[in-house]
LUMGU-55849 format. One record per residue (C-alpha): x, y negated, z. Coordinates in pm, 1 decimal. Last residue first. Example, Ala and Ser with C-alpha at 12.3 -4.5 7.8 and 13.67 -1.06 7.14 Angstrom:
BEGIN
         X         Y         Z
    1367.0     106.0     714.0
    1230.0     450.0     780.0
% end
This chain:
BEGIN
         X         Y         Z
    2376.5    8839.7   -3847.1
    2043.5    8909.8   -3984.6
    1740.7    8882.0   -3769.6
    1577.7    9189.7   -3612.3
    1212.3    9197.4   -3562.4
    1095.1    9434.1   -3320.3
     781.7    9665.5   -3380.2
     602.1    9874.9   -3078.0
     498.0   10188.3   -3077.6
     383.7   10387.8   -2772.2
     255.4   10769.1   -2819.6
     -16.8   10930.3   -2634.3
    -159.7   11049.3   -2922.2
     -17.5   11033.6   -3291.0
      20.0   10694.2   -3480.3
    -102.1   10735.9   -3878.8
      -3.5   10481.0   -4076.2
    -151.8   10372.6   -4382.4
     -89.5    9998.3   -4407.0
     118.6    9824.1   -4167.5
     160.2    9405.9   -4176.1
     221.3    9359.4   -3833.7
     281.6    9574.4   -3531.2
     310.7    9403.1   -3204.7
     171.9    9651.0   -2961.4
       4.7    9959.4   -3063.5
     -24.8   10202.5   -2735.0
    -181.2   10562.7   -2797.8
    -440.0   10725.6   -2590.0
    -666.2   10884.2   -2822.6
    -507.7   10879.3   -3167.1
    -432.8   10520.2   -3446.3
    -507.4   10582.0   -3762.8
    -439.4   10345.8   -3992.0
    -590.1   10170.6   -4353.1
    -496.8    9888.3   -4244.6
    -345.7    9700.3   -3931.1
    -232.5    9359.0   -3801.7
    -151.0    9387.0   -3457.3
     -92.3    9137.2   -3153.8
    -231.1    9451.5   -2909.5
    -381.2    9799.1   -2958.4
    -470.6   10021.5   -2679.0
    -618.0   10355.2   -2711.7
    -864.1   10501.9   -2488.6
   -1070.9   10708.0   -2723.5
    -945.0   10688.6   -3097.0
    -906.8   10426.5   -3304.6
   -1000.4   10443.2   -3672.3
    -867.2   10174.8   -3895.6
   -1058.0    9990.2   -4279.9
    -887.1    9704.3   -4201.5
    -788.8    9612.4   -3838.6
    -695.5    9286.6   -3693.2
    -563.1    9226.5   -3336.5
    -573.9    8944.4   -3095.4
    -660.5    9263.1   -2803.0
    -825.2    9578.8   -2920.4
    -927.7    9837.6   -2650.1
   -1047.8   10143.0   -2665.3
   -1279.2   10326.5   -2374.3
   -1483.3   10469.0   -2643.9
   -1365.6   10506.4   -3014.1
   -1342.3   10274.1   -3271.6
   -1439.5   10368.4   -3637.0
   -1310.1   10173.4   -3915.3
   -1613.5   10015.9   -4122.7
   -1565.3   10086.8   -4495.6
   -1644.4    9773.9   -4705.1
   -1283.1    9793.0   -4854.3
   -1167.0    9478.2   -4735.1
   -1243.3    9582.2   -4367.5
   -1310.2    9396.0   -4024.1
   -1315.4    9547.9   -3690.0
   -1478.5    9316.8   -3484.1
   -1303.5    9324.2   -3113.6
   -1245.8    9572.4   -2889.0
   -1379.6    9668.6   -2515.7
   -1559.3    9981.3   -2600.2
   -2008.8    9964.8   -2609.4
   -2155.7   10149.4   -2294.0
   -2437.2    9861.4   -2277.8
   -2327.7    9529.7   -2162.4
   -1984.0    9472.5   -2135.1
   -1780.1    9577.8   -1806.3
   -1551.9    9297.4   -1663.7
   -1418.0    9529.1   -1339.3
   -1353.1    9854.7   -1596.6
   -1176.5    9649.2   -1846.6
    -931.6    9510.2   -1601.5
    -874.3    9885.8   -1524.2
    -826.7    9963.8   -1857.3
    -581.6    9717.7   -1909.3
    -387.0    9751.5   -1593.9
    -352.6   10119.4   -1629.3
    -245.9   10111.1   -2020.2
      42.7    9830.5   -1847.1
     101.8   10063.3   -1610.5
     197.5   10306.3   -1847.3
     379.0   10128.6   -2144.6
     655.2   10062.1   -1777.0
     742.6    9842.2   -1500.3
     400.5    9656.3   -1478.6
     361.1    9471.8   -1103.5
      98.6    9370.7   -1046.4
     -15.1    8959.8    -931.8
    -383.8    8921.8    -835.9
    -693.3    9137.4    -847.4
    -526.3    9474.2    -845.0
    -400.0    9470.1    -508.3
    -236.4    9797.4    -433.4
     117.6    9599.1    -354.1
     -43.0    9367.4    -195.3
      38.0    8993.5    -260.9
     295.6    8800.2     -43.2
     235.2    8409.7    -119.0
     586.9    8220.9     -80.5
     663.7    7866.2      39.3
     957.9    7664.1     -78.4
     928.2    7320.4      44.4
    1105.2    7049.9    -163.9
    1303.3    6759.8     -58.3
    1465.5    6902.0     247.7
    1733.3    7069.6      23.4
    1674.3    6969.1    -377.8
    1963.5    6714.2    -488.3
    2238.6    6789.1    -168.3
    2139.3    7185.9    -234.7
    2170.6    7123.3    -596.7
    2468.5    6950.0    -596.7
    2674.6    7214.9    -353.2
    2558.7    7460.2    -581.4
    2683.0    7259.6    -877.7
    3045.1    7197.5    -710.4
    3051.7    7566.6    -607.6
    3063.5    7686.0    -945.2
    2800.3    7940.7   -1114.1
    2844.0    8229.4   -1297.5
    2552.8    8346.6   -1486.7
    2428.0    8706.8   -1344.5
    2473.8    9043.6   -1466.5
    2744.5    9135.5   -1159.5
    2729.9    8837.6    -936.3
    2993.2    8551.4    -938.1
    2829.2    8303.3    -747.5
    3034.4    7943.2    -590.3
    3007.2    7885.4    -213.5
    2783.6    7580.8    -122.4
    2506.0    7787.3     -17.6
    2679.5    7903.7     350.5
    2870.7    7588.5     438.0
    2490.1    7368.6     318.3
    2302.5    7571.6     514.1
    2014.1    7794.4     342.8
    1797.4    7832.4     632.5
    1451.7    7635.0     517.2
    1541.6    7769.9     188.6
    1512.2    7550.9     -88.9
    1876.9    7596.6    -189.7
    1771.3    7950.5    -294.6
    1495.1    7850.9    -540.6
    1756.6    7662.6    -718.4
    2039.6    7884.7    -721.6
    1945.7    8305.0    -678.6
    1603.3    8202.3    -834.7
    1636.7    7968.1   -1114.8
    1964.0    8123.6   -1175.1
    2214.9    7843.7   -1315.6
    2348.0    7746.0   -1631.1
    2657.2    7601.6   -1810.0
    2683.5    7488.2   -2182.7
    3003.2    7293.8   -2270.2
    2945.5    6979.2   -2361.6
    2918.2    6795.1   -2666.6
    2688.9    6538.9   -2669.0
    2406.1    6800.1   -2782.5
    2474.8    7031.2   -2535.3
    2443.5    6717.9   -2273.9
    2092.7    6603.7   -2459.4
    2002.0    7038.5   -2465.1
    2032.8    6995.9   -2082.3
    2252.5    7225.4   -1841.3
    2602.7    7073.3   -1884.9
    2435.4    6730.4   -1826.3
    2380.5    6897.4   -1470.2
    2667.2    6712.6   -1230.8
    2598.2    6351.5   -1477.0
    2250.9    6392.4   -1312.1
    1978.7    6294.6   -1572.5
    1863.9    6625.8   -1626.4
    1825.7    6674.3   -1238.8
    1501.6    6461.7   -1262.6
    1290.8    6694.0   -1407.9
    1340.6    6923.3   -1108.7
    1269.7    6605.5    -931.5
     935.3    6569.1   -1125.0
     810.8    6951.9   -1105.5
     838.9    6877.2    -724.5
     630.3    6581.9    -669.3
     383.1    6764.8    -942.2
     363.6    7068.9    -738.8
     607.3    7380.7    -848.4
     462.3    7698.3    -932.4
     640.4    8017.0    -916.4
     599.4    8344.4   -1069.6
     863.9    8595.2   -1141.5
     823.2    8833.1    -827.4
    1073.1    8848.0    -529.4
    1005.7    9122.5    -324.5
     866.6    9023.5      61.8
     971.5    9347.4     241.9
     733.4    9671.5     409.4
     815.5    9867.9     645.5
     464.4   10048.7     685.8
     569.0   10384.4     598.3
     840.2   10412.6     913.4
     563.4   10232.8    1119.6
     335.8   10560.8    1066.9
     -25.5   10489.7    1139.5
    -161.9   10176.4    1006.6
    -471.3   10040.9    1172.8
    -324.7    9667.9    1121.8
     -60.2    9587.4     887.1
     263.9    9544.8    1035.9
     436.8    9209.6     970.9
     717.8    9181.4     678.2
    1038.4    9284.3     715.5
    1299.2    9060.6     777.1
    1547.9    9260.2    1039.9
    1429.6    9568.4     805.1
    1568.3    9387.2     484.6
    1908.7    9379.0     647.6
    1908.2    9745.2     720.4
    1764.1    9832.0     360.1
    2100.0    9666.5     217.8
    2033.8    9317.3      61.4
    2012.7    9274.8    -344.3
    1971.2    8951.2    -274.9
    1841.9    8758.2      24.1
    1610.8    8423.7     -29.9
    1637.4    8235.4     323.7
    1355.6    8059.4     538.0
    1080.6    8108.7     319.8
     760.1    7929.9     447.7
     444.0    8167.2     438.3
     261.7    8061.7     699.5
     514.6    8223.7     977.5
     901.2    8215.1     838.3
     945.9    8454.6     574.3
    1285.9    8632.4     434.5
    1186.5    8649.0      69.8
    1319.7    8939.0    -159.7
    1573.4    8997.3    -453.6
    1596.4    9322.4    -578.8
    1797.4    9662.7    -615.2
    2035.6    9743.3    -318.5
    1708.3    9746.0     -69.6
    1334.7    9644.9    -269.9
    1201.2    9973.5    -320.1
    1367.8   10120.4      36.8
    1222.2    9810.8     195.3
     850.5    9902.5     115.8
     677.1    9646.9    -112.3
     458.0    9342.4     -63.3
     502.0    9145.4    -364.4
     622.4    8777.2    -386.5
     501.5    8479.5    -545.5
     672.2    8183.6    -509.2
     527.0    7825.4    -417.3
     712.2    7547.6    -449.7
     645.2    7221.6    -246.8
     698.5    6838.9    -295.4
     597.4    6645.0      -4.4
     839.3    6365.4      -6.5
     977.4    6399.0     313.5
    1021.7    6812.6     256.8
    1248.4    6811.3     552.2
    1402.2    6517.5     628.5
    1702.7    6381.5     399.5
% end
């Protein structure tokens, strides 16, 4: 098929991160100019990443600092032309394996990395003798040649992978949150660029069966929570919660916790609940 003939294009989001990050540990893009991906490397040494580094940015100093590679991120968005012959594999005999209707009929579930497959047979580089060799990666699905070798003959030349590198210290797009911490740093900072009027905390109503209003402290923030009767102290974070009667202390991260009555969460501490099902 010609390249991209149909016009259908990806486009991947990938963050701008020096090699020694992204070497041994991640996936990352190698770039053509404009974006295009030519190849999607895995888990490539820090010399391999350095042949594919990203361009210097201007008025930096040190070069060594400013090697910088194309990390694969877990966003992408597929145009309608492409979202359709995605949609399309399901009806390939060589992917029934993949679909609940093949499940269904009785086959035996298979998979494929949406990244390390099907974003990787996109590349403008990926040759067919290169991609066509089956995966066996350490924590990913294994994946025969024959389906490889399908998706590259389905998907190769008919969709254009590009990739959007966002800065690493960009906090108006796509961050990275690796830990309870970042994710405190990413709310409060999107709290400081959308300030409300006044000096009033980012939280909503706190509502009470008793009559008693819980006291929220400044700098807190409540998101799609409900508290009863709760004091929150300065800077806390509360998310998805249902709470009563609680105390929750300067700096502490609620997320998820439902149906709690009388708890007192100490500062600085993260608490989260998980449901577990019965075996």
């Amino acid at each position: 098929a010609s390249p991209n003939a149909a016009g259908g294009t990806a486009t991947a989001v990938a963050m701008a991160l020096p090699v020694g990050e992204v070497s041994n540990k991640h996936g990352a893009y190698e770039l053509a100019e404009g974006g295009a991906v030519r190849r999607l490397l895995y888990r490539a040494s820090e010399e391999e990443l350095c042949h594919v580094r990203l361009p210097a940015r201007t008025g930096d100093g040190d070069a060594k600092e400013d090697e910088r590679a194309a990390k694969v991120c877990g966003v992408v968005y597929f145009d309608e032309v492409a979202a359709t012959r995605l949609l399309n594999l399901a009806f390939d005999p060589a992917f029934e394996r993949c679909s609940y209707l093949g499940i269904d009929n009785g086959a035996k579930p298979r998979g494929f990395s949406l990244f390390l497959d099907l974003l990787a047979c996109l590349g403008s580089e990926a040759s067919l003798e290169e991609f066509g060799q089956s995966t066996s990666l350490a924590g990913q699905v294994h994946v025969e040649s024959s389906m490889r070798l399908e998706l590259w003959r389905r998907l190769h030349g008919e969709i254009a992978l590009r990739a959007v590198v966002v800065e690493a210290d960009d906090p108006s797009q796509y961050m990275s949150v690796r830990s309870v911490q970042d994710y405190a740093r990413l709310v409060a900072l999107l709290g400081a660029s959308r300030p409300l009027a006044g000096s009033s905390p980012d939280v909503a109503t706190t509502r009470t069966s008793s009559g008693a209003e819980g006291g929220v402290g400044q700098g807190a923030f409540l998101v799609n929570s409900v508290l009863k009767a709760c004091t929150v102290g300065p800077g806390a974070i509360i998310e998805n919660c249902s709470l009563e009667s609680c105390e929750v202390a300067a700096g502490a991260v609620c997320s998820n916790v439902k149906r709690v009555r009388g708890v007192s969460v100490p500062a600085r501490l993260s608490l989260q609940q998980v449901s577990l099902l019965s075996s």
